[in-house]
MMTF fields as JSON, N, C-alpha, C and O atoms, coordinates in Angstrom:
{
  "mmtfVersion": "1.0.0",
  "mmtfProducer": "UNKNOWN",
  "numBonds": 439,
  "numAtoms": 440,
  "numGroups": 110,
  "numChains": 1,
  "numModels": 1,
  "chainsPerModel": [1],
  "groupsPerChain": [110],
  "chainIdList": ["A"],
  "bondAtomList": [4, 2, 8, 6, 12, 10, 16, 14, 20, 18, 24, 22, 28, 26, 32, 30, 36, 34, 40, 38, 44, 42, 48, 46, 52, 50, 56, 54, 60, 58, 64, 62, 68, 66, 72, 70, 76, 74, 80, 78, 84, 82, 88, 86, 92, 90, 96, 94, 100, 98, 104, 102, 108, 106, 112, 110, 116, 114, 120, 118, 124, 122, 128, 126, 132, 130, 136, 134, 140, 138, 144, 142, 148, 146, 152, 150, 156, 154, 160, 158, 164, 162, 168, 166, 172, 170, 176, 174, 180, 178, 184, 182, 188, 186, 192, 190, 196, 194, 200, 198, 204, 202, 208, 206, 212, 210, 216, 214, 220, 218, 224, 222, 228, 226, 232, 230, 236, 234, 240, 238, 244, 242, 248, 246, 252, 250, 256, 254, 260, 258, 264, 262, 268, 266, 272, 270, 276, 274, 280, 278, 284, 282, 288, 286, 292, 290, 296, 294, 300, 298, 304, 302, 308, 306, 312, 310, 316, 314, 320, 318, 324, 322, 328, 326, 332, 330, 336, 334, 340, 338, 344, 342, 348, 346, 352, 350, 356, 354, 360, 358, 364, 362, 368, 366, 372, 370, 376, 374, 380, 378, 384, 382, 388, 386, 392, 390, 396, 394, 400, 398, 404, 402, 408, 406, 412, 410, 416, 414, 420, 418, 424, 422, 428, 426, 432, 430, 436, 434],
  "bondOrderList": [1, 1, 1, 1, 1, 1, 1, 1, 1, 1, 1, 1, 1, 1, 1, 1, 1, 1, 1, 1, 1, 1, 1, 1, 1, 1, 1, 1, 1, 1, 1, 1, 1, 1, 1, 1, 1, 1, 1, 1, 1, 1, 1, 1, 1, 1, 1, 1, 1, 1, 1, 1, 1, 1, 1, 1, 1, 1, 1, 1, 1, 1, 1, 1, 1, 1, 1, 1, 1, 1, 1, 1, 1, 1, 1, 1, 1, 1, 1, 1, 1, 1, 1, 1, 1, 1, 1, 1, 1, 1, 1, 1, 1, 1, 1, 1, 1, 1, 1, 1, 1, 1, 1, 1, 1, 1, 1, 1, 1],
  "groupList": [{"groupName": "UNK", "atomNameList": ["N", "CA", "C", "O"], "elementList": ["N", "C", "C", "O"], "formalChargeList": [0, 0, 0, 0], "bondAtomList": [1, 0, 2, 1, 3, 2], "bondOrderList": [1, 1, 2], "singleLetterCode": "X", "chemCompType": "L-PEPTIDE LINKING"}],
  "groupTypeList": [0, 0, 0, 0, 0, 0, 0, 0, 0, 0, 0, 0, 0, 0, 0, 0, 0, 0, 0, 0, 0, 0, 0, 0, 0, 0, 0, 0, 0, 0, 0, 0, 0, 0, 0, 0, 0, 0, 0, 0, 0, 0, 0, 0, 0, 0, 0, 0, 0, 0, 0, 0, 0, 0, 0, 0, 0, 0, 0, 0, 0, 0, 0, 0, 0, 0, 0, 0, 0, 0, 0, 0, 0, 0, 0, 0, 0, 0, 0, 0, 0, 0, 0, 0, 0, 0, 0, 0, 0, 0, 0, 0, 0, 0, 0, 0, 0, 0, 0, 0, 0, 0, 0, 0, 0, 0, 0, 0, 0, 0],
  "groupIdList": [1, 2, 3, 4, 5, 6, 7, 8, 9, 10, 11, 12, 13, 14, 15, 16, 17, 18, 19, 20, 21, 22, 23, 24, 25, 26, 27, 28, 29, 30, 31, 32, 33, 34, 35, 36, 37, 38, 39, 40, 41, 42, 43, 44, 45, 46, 47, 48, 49, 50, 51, 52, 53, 54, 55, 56, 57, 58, 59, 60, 61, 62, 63, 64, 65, 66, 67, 68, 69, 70, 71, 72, 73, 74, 75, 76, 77, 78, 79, 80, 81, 82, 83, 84, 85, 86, 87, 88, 89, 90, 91, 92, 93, 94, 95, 96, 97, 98, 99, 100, 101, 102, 103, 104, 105, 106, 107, 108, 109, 110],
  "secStructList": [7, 3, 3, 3, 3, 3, 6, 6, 3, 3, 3, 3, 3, 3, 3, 3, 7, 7, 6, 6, 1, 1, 2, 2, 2, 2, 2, 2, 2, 2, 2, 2, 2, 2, 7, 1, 7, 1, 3, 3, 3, 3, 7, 7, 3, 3, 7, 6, 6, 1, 7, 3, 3, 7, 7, 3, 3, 3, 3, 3, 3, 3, 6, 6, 3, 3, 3, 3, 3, 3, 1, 7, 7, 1, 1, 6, 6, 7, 7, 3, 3, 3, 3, 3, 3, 2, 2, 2, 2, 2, 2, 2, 6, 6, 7, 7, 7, 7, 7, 7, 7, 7, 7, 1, 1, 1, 1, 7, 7, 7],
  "xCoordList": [119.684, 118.828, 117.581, 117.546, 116.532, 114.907, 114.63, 115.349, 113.698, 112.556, 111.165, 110.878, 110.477, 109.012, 108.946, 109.894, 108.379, 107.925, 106.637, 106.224, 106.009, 104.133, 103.877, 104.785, 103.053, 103.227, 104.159, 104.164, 105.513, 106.46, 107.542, 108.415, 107.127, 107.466, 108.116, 107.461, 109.495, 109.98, 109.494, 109.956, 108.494, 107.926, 108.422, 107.9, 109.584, 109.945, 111.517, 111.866, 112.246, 113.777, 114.141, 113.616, 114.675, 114.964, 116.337, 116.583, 117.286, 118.837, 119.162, 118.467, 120.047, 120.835, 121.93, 122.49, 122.167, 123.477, 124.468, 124.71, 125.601, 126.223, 126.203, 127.107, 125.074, 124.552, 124.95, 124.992, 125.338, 125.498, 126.667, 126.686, 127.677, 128.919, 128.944, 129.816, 128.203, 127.932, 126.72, 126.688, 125.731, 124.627, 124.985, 124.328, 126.165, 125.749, 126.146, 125.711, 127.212, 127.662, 126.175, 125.641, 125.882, 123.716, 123.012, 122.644, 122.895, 122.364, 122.606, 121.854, 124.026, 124.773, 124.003, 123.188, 124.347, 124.198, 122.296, 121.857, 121.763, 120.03, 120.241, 120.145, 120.51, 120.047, 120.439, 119.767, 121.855, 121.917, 120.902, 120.39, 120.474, 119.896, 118.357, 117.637, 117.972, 116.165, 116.424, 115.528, 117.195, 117.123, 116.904, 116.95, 116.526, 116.3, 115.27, 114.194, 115.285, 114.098, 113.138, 113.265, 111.686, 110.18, 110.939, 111.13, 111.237, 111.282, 112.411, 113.053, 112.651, 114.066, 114.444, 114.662, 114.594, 114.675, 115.613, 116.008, 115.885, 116.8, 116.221, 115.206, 116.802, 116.73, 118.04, 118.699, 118.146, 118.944, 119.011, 118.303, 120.153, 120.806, 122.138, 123.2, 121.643, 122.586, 123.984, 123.324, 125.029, 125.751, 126.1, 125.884, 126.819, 127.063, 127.951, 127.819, 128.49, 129.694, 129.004, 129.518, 127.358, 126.59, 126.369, 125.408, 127.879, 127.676, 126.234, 125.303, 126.04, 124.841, 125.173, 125.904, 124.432, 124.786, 123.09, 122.1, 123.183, 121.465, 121.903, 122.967, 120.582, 120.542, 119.479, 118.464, 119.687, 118.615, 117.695, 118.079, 116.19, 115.058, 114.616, 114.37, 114.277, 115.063, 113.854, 114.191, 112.635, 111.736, 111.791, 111.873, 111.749, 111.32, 109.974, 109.829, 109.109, 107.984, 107.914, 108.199, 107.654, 106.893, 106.093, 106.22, 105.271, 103.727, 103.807, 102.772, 105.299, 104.905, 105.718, 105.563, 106.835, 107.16, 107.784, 108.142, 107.795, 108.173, 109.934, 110.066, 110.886, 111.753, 112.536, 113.022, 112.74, 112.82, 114.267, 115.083, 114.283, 116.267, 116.278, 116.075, 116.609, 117.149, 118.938, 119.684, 119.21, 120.35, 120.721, 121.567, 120.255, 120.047, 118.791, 117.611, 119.422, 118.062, 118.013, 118.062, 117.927, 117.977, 119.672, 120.31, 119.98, 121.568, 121.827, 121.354, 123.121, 123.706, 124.333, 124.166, 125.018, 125.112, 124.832, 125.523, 123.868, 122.89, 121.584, 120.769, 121.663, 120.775, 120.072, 120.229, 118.957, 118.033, 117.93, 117.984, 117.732, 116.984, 116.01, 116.384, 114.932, 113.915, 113.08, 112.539, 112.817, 112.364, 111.093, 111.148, 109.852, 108.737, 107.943, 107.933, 107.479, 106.171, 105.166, 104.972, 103.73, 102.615, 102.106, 101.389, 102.391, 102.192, 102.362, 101.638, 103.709, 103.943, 103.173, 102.26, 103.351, 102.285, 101.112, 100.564, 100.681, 98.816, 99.077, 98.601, 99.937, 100.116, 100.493, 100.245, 101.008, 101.361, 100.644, 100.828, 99.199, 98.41, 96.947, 95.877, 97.212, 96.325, 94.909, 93.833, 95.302, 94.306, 95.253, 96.473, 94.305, 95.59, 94.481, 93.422, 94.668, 94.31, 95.381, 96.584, 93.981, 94.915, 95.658, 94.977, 97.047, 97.373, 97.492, 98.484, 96.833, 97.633, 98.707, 99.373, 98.966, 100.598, 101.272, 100.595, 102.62, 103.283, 103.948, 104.629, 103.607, 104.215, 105.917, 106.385, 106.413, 108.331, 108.603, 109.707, 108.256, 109.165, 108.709, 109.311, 107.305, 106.664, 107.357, 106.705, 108.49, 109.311, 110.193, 110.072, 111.032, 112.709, 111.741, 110.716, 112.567, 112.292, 113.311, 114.482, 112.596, 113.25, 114.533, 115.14],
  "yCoordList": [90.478, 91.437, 91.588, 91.649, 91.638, 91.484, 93.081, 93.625, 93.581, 94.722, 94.448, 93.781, 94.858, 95.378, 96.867, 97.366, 97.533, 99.026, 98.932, 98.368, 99.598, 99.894, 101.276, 102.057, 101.699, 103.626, 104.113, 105.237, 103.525, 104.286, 104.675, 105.543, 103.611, 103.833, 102.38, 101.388, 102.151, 100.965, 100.211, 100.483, 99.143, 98.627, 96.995, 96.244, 96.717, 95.333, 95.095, 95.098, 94.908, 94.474, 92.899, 92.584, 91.908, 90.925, 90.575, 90.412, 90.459, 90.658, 88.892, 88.328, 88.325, 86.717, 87.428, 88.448, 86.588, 86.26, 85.538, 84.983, 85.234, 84.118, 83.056, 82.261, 83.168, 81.231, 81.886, 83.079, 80.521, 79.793, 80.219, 79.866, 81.063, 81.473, 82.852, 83.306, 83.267, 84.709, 85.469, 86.628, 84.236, 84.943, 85.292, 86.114, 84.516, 85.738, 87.386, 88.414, 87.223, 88.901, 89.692, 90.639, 89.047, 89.6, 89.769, 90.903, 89.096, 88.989, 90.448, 91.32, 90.262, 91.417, 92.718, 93.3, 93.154, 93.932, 94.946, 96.088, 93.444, 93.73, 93.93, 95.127, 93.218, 93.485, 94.902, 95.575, 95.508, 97.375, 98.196, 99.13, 97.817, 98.853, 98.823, 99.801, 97.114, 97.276, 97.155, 97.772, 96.659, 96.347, 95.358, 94.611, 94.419, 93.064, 92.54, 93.063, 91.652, 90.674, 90.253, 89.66, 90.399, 90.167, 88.63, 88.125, 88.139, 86.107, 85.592, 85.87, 84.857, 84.508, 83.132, 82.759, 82.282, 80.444, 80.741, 81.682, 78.903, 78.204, 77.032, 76.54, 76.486, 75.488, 74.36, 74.747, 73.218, 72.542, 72.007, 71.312, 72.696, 72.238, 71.352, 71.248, 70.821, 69.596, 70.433, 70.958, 70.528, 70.663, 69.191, 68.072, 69.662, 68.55, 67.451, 66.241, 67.774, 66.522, 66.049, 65.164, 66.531, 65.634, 66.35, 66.265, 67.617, 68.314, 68.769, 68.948, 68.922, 69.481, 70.942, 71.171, 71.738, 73.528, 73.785, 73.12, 74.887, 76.02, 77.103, 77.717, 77.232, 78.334, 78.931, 78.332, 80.326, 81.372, 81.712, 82.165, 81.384, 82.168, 82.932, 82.425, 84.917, 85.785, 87.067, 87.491, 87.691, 88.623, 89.671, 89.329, 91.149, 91.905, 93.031, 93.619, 92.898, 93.5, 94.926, 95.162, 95.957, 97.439, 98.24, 98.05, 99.15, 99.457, 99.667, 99.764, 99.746, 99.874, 99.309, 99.557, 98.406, 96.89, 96.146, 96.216, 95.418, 93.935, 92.999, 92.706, 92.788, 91.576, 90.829, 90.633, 90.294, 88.714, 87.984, 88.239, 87.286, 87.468, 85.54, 85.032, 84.749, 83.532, 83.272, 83.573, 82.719, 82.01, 81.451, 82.018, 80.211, 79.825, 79.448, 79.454, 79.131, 78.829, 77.071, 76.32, 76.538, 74.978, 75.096, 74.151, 75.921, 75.581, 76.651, 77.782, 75.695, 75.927, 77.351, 78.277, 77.495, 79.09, 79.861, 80.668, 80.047, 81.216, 81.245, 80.34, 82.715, 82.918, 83.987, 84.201, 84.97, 85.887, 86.668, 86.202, 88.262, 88.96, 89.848, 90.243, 89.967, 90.367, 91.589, 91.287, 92.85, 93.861, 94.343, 94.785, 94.031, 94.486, 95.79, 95.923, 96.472, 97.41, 97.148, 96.123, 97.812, 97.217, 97.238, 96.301, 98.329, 99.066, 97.429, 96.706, 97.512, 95.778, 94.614, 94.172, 94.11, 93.284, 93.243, 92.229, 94.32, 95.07, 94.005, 92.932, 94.807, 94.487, 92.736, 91.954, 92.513, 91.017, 90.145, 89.109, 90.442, 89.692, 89.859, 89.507, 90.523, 90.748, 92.072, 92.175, 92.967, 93.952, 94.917, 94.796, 96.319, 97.322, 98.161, 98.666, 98.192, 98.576, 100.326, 100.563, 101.383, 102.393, 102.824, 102.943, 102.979, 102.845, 104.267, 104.882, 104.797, 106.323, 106.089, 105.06, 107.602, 107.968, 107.373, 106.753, 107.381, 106.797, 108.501, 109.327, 108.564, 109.577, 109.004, 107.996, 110.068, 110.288, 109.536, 109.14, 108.81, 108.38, 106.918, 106.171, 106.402, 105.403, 104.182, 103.161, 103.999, 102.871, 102.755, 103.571, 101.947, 102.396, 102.212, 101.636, 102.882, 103.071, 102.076, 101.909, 101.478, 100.38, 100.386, 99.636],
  "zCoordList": [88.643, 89.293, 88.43, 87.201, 89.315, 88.526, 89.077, 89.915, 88.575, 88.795, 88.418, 87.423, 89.053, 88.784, 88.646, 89.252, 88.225, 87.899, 87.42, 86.407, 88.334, 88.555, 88.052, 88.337, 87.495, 87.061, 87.082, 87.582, 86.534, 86.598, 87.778, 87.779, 88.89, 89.875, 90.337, 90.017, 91.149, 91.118, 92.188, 93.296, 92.08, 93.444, 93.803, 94.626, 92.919, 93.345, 92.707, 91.526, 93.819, 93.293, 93.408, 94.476, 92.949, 93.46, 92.968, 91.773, 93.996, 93.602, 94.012, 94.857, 93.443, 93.613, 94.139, 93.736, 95.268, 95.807, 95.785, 94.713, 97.234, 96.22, 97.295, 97.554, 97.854, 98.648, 99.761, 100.059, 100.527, 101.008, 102.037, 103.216, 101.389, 101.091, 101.677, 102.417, 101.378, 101.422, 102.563, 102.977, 102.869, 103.326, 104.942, 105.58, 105.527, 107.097, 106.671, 107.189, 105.448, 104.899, 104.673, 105.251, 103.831, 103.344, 104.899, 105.204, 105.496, 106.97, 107.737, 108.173, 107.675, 108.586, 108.079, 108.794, 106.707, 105.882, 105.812, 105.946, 105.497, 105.778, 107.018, 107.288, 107.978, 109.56, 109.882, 110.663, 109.104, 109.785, 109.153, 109.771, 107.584, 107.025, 107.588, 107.789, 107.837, 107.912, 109.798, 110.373, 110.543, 111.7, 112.107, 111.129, 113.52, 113.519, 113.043, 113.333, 112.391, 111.648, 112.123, 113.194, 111.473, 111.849, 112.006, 113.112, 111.047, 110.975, 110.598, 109.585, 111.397, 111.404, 111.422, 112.575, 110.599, 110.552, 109.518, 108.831, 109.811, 109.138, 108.512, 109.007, 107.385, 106.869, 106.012, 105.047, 106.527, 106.382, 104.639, 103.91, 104.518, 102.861, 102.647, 103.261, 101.607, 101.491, 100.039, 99.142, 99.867, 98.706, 98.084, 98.551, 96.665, 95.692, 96.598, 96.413, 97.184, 98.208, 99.071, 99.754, 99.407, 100.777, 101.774, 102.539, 101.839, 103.188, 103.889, 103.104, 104.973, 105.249, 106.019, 106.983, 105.295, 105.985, 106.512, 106.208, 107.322, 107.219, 106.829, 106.744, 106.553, 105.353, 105.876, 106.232, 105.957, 106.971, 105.799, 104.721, 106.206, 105.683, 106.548, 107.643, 106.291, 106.938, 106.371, 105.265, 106.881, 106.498, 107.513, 108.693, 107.134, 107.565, 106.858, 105.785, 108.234, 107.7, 107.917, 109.091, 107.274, 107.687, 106.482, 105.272, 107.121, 106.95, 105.379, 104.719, 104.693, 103.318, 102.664, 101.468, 102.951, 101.93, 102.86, 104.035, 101.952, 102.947, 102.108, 100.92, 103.14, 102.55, 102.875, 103.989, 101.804, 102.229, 101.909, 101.023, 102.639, 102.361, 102.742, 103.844, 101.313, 101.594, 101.48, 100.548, 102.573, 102.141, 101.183, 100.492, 100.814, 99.42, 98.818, 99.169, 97.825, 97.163, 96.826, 97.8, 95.573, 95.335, 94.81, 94.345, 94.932, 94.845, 95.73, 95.844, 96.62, 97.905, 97.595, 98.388, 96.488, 95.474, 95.273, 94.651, 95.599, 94.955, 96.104, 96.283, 96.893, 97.355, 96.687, 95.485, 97.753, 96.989, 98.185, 99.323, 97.784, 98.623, 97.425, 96.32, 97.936, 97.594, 98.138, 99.202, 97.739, 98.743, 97.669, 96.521, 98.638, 97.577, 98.103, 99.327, 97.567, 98.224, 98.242, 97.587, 98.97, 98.842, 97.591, 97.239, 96.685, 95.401, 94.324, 93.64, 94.73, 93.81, 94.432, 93.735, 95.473, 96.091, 95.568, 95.137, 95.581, 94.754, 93.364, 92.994, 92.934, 91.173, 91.139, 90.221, 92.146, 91.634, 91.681, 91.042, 92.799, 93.165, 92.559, 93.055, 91.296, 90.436, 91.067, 90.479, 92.384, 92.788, 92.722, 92.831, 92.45, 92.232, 93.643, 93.27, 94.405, 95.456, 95.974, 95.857, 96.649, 96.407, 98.121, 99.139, 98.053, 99.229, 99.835, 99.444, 100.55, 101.246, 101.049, 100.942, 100.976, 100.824, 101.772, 102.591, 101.925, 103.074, 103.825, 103.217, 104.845, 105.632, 105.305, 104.776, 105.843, 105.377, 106.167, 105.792, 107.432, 108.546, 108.741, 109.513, 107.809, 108.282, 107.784, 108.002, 107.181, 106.901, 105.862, 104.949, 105.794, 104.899, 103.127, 102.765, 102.603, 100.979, 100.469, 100.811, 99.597, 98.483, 98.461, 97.697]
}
């Protein structure tokens, strides 16, 4: 598990999963808390024996973070979900840009 923290404030999580194995459980899971997905694909992965699986690359967007949920990653093992704010976005992309507050209802918190 990774973090970012901007002023003191936590604007980026990025958690590993366990692939391949695991991601319709992650799927299920993101899909109750954020709801159905802005983007929704697949991509075809190969494991160490040849097999060929897909592997869902998987974003949901709203007005104040955004995330991102792979099946796997370069090993069939290990996927990622990722949930950023605009706050971190700002910071990662080298502009610290100032965002209105977010009203209480305008989209899920980290």
């Amino acid at each position: 598990m990774r973090g970012l923290v901007v002023d003191e404030n936590l604007e980026r999580l990025t958690v590993l999963t366990g692939g391949l194995e695991r991601q319709e459980y992650w799927l299920a899971q993101l899909t109750e808390k954020y709801g159905e997905p802005t983007h929704l694909d697949s991509e075809k992965k190969e494991n160490r024996l040849g097999a060929v699986f897909n592997s869902y690359v998987v974003s949901w967007r709203f007005s104040n973070l955004g995330v991102d949920f792979q099946g796997s990653l370069d090993s069939t093992e290990m996927g990622s979900i990722d949930v950023v704010t605009n706050k971190g976005i700002d910071f990662l992309s080298g502009t610290r840009l100032d965002h209105p507050p977010q009203k209480q209802n305008q989209g899920p918190k980290l």
